[in-house]
C-alpha positions in Angstrom: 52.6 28.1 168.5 49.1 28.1 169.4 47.5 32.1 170.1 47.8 31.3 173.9 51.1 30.5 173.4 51.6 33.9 171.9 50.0 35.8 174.6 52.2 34.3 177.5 55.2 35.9 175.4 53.8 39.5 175.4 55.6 41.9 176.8 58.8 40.3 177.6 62.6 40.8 176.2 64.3 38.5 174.7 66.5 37.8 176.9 63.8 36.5 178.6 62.6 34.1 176.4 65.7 33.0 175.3 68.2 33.6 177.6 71.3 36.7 177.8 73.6 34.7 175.0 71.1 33.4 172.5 69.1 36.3 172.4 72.7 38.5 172.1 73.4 36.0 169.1 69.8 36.8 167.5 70.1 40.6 168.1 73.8 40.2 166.1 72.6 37.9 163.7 69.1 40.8 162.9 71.8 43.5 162.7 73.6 41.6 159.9 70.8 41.0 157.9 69.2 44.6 157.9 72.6 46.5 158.0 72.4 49.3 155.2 68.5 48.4 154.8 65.6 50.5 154.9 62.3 50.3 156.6 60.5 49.2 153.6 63.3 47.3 152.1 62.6 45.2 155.4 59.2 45.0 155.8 57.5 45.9 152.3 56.1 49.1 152.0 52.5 48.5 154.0 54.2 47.0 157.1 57.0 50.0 156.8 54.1 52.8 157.1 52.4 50.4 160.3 55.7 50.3 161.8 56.9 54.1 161.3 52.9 55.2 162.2 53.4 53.2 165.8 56.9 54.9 166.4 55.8 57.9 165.7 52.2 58.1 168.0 54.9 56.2 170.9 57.3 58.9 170.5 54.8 61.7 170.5 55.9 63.5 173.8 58.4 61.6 175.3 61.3 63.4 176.4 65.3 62.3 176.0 67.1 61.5 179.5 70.8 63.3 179.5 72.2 59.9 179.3 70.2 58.8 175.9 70.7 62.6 174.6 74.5 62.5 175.0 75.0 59.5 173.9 73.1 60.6 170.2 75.6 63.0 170.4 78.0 60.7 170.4 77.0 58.8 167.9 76.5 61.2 165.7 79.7 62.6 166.0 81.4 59.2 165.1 79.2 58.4 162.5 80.5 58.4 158.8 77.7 58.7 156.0 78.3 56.9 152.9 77.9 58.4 149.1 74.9 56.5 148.4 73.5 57.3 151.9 74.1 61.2 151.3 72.4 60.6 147.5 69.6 59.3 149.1 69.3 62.3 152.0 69.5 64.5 148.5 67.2 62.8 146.9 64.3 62.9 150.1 64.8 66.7 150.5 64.2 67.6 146.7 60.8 69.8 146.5 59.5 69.7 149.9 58.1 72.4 151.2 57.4 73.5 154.2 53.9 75.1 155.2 53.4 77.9 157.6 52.5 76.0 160.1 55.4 74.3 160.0 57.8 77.4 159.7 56.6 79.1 162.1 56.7 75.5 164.7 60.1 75.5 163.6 60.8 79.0 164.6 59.6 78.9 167.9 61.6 75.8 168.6 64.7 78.0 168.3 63.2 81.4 170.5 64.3 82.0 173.9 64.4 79.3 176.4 63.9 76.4 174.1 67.0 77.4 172.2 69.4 75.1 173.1 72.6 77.4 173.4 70.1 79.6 175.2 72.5 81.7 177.8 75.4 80.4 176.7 78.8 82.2 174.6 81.3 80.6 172.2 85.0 81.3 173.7 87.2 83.0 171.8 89.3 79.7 170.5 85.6 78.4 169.2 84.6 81.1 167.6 88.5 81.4 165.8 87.5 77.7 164.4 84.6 78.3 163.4 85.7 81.8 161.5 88.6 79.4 160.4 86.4 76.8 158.7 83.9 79.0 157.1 86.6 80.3 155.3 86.6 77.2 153.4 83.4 75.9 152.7 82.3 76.7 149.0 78.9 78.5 148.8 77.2 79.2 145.6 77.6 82.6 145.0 75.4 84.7 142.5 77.5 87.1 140.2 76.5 90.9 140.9 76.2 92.8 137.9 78.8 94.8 139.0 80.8 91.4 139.1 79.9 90.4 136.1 81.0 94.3 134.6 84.7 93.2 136.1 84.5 89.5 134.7 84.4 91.2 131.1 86.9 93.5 131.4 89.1 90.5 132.0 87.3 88.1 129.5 88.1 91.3 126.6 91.4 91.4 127.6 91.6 87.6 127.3 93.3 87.8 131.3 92.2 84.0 133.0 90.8 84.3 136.5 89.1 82.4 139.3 85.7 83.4 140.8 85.0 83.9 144.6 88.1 82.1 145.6 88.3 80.4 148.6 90.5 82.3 151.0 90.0 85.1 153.5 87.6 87.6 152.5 86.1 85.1 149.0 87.7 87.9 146.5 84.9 88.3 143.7 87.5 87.8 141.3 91.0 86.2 141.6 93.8 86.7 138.8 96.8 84.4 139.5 99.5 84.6 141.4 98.5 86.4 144.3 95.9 89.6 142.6 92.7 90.2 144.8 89.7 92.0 143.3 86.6 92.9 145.4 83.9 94.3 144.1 82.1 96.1 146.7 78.9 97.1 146.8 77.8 100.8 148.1 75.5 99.4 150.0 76.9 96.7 151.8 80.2 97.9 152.4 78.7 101.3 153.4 80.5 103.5 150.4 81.8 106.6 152.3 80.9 109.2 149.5 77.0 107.8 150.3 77.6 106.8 154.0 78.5 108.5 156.8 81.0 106.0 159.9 77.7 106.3 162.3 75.0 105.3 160.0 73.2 101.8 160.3 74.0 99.9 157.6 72.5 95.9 158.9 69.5 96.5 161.4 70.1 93.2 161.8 73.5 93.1 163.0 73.8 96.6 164.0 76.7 97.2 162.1 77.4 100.5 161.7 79.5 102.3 158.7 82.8 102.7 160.5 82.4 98.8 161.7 82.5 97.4 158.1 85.2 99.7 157.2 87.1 98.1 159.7 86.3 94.7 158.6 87.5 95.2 154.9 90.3 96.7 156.2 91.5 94.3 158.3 91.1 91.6 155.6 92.9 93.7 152.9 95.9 93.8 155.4 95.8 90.1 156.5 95.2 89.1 153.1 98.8 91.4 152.4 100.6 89.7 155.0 100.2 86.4 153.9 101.0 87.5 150.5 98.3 88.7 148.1 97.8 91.8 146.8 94.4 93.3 147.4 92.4 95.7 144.9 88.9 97.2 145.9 86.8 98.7 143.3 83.3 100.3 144.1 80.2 99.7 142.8 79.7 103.3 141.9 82.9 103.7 139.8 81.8 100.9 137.7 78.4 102.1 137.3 79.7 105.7 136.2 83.0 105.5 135.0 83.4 101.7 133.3 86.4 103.0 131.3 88.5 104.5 134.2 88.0 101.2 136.0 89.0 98.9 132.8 92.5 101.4 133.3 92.7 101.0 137.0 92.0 97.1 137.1 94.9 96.5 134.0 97.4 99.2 135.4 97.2 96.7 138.8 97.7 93.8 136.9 100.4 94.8 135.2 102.0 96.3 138.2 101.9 93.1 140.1 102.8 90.6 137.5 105.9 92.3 136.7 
């Protein structure tokens, strides 16, 4: 086709230059051939960065319409990623840092107004869901020492157990059947020998003393309704009295595998 040719083409669809059903049968037949294919497994790399660079300065500003942001949404919520997909997110991520600058953009993006759940409250059934499924997902925990004091009494005494198992409350230490032992921390869980119930414990979350109390309580009974027998040892008792606690911690076992 001669370059005049060319230039009487610019700017127009497909459709228009080939008509609603063989420019459907081109877009299906494209779709085929670059399913599951990168940019620069398409083009070579060059090409890839000239494409992604012209996206990039034509997408610089433009703003989503409802329709086109719901329907992302959408998408996205139907869309299933692959293992080698996933390997190669993994694999992109691995030591980039963010600068500053970047940081702090990102921050703002999520302050006031811009946030997008700005104003807005999770009902109680979403917020029971969401309490519900965090329960399950496995986070890599980092042994305390005081954890790690606990993990050799039971290692000495050659007694098998599970680490941060994953039901209500992630018990630092789980002995089967049903044996719960949570290590808490004087801080965290606000011991009351150090700690008054009105004292701030998390500036963050305002959570007083008497709050967290609550909250460990309220696990150690659910956690003794649905079977499972709950042990709490402090932080301080296995700092100052090792020995006692080796007693206490065996004494409950036996008790409760009898």
């Amino acid at each position: 086709m001669s370059k005049s040719g060319t230039n009487t083409l610019k700017g127009k669809t497909w459709e228009e230059i080939y008509g609603v059903q063989k420019a459907k049968r081109l877009k299906e037949q494209k779709r085929k051939l670059f399913k599951n294919k990168t940019f620069i497994e398409r083009y070579g790399k060059q090409r890839a960065l000239q494409i992604t660079k012209k996206i990039s300065i034509k997408s610089k500003g433009r703003k989503l319409t409802k329709t086109q942001h719901d329907a992302i949404i959408m998408s996205n919520k139907t869309r299933q990623i692959t293992k080698v997909t996933r390997l190669k997110m993994s694999a992109s991520h691995k030591g980039y840092k963010w600068s500053n600058k970047s940081k702090e953009k990102n921050r703002l993006s999520h302050t006031g107004e811009k946030n997008h759940f700005f104003g807005k409250r999770h009902n109680k059934q979403t917020i029971l869901k969401i309490k519900k499924s965090r329960q399950y997902i496995k986070m890599p925990n980092k042994d305390t020492i005081s954890e790690l004091k606990v993990q050799k009494i039971l290692k000495d005494n050659k007694i098998l157990f599970e680490k941060h198992k994953i039901i209500l409350g992630r018990p630092d230490v789980f002995v089967k059947p049903n044996i719960c032992i949570f290590v808490d921390g004087d801080y965290w869980h606000a011991n009351p020998i150090k700690y008054k119930k009105d004292d701030i414990i998390s500036k963050s979350h305002y959570s007083t003393a008497s709050k967290i109390w609550a909250r460990d309580k309220k696990i150690t009974n659910k956690l003794n309704l649905d079977g499972y027998n709950v042990v709490r040892i402090w932080e301080n008792d296995i700092n100052n009295n090792i020995n006692k606690v080796e007693k206490d911690i065996l004494k409950y076992i036996r008790r409760y595998n009898k």
